[in-house]
N, C-alpha and C positions, 0 to 999 in steps of 0.2 A: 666174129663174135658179136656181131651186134643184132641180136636178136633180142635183147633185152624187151621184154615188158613195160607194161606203165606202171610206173613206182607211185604207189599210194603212201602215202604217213600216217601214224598217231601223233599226234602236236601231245606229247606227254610231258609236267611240269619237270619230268624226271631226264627229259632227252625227247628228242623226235626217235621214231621208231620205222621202217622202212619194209617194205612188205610187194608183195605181188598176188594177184588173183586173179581164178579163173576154175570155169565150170560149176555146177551149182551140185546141191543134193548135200548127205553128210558131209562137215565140213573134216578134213586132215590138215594138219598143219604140220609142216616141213624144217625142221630146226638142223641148220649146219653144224660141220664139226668148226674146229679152232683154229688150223691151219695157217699161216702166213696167206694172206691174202685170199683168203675163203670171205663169202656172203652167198646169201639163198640163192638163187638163181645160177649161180653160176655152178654150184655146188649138186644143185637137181636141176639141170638144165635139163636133162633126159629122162626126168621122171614128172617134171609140175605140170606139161599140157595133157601128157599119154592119164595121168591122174586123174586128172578134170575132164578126159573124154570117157574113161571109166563109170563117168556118174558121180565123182565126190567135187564140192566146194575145197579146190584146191589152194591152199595157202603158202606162201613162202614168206619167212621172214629173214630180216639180216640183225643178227644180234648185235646189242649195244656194244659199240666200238669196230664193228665190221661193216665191210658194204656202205652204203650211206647212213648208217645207225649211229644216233649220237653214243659218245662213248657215257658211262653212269658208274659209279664209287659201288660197292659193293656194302649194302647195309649191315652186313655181319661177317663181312672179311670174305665169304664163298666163294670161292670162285663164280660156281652154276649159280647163284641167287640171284642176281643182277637178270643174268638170263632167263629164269623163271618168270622174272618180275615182270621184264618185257613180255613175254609170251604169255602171261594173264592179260596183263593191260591190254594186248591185241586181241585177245578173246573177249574181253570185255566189248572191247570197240566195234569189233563184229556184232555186238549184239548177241553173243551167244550163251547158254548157262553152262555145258561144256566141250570141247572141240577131243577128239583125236592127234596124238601127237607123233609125229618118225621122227625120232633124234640120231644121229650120226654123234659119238667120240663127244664133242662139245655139249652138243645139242644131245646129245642122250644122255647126259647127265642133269641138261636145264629140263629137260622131260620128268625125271626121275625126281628131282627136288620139285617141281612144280606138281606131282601127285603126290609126294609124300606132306606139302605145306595145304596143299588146296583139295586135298582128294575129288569133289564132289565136282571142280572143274574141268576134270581130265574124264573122257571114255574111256580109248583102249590106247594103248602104247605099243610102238615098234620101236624096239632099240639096238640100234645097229651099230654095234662098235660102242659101246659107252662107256665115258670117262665115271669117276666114282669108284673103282672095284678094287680088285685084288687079284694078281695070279697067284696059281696054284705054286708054279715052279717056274716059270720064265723069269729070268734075269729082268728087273723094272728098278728106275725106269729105262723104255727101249731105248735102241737107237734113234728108229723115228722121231719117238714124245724127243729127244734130246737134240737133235735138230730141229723140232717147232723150238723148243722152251730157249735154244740159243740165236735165231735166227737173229735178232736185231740189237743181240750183243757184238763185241766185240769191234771190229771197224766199221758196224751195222748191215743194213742188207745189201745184195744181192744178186742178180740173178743167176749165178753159181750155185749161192746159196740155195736157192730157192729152190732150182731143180735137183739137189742133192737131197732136200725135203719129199720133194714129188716124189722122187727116184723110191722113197721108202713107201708112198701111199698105194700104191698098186701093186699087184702081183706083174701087170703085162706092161711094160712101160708103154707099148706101140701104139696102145688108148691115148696118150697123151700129146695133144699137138701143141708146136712151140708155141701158135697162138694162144692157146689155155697158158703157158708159161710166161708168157708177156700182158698178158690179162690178169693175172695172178699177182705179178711183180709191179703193175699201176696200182693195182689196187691195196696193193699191202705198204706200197710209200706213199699213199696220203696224206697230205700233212694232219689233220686231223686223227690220222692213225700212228703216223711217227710219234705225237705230241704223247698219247697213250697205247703205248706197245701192247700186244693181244697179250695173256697168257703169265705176265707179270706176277711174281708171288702166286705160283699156281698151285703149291706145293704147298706149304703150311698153313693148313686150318683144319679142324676138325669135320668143319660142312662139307666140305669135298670128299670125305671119305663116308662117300655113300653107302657100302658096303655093310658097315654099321650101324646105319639109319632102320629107322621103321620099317624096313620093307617087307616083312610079314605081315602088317598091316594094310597090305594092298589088294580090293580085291579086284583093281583093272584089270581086264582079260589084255595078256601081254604075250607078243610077238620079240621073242633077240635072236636077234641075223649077225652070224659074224663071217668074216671073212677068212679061212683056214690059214691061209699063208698072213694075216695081217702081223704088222712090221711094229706099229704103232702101241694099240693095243692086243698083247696078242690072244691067243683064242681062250688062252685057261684063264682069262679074266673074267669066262661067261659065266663062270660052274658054279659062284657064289650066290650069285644072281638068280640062277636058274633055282637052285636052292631054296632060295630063301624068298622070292616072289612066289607067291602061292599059285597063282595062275599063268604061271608063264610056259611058253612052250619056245623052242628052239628049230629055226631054220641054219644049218653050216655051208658056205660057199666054197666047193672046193677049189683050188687054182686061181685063188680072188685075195685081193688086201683090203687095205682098211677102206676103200672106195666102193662099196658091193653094189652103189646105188649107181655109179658112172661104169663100172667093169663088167657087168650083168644086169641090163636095166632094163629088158624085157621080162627076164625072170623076179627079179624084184619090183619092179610093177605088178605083175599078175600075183606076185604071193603076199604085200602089200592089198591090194585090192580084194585078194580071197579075205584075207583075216578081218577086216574093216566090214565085211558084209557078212560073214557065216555068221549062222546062230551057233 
């Protein structure tokens, strides 16, 4: 696993911000889910070069309190707001007036807040597994969401833990090498991550439930990819969404979990790469 990147920063008043690039043209920006020891790279290790040789300015970032990302207080209690916040400030720093966003469960939810606060910032949206919704009928929250939400409770983490978390992110367990699970488990006892647990109070506030938000008021052209068999969020989380975003159209993964971008990443690449360039 050491193929990492060279890690760029934003020196932001708010936290240093931590990022990866590569390839040029339309810029994408890649936002991870929440997961115990989740950050960009690691998260689209299989999608941020194959991206950037498709022709887009591929971007990866690691959300405040992930990865090397300073952790940041949340201005109005949201969970996704802090994340929004980062992923403007990166947009900005780039130089750009607006970027494309893939958010994964976390990260499609800091997507989803960061178009409904900033509209004119965001192009198009893929939202893959995003946090914010509602199911229709599946028992919430899952088992997954309740293994991320307890992981660094109790006698704290892990790596039992941790792979008991994995164990719900995928439909094929056989994708995931121990390596990924020892990578995973460095990275989620950070002491700068111990200090600030992911996911803390993830539960009560109004801003997280996107569901409710403006989202009629979107006229991003929008991509949501979910995973059929996902554990986490599961599939009837889309249907509100789908609803209620004006432009949205829908990709379904069969025999796939909440991971569509690491379980199927040649087809999510190329259906990512279609939507970002069709008229």
């Amino acid at each position: 696993m050491s193929d990492l990147p060279e890690t760029l920063f934003v020196n932001s008043p708010k936290g240093k911000i931590a990022y990866h690039e590569a390839g040029s043209g339309p810029c994408v920006i890649l936002i991870h889910g929440g997961g115990p020891g989740a950050y960009g790279f690691s998260n689209y290790r299989k999608n941020f070069l194959p991206l950037a040789e498709k022709g887009f300015r591929t971007v990866v970032i690691d959300l405040p309190g992930y990865g090397q990302s300073d952790y940041r207080q949340s201005s109005d209690g949201g969970l996704f707001t802090p994340m929004a916040e980062a992923t403007l400030e990166l947009i900005e720093h780039l130089g750009l007036d607006k970027a494309s966003l893939v958010g994964n469960s976390l990260g499609g939810g800091a997507a989803l807040r960061l178009a409904v606060d900033h509209p004119d910032r965001v192009d198009r949206m893929i939202l893959m597994g995003p946090g914010g919704s509602l199911p229709a009928t599946s028992t919430f929250p899952s088992e997954g969401l309740l293994r991320m939400l307890t992981f660094y409770d109790g006698d704290g983490p892990s790596i039992e833990k941790l792979d008991r978390v994995i164990d719900l992110l995928v439909y094929d367990r056989s994708t995931i090498t121990p390596e990924l699970v020892k990578e995973r488990f460095k990275t989620a006892t950070l002491p700068h991550t111990m200090a600030n647990p992911p996911l803390r109070g993830a539960a009560e506030n109004p801003r997280n439930e996107l569901w409710r938000d403006k989202l009629e008021t979107l006229d991003h052209r929008t991509l949501i990819i979910w995973g059929r068999e996902d554990r986490v969020l599961p599939l009837d989380m889309a249907f509100i969404m789908l609803k209620r975003i004006p432009n949205a159209d829908m990709h379904v993964f069969s025999k796939c979990g909440h991971w569509v971008q690491w379980e199927r990443p040649e087809e999510f690449n190329d259906v990512v790469s279609d939507f970002l360039v069709r008229n």
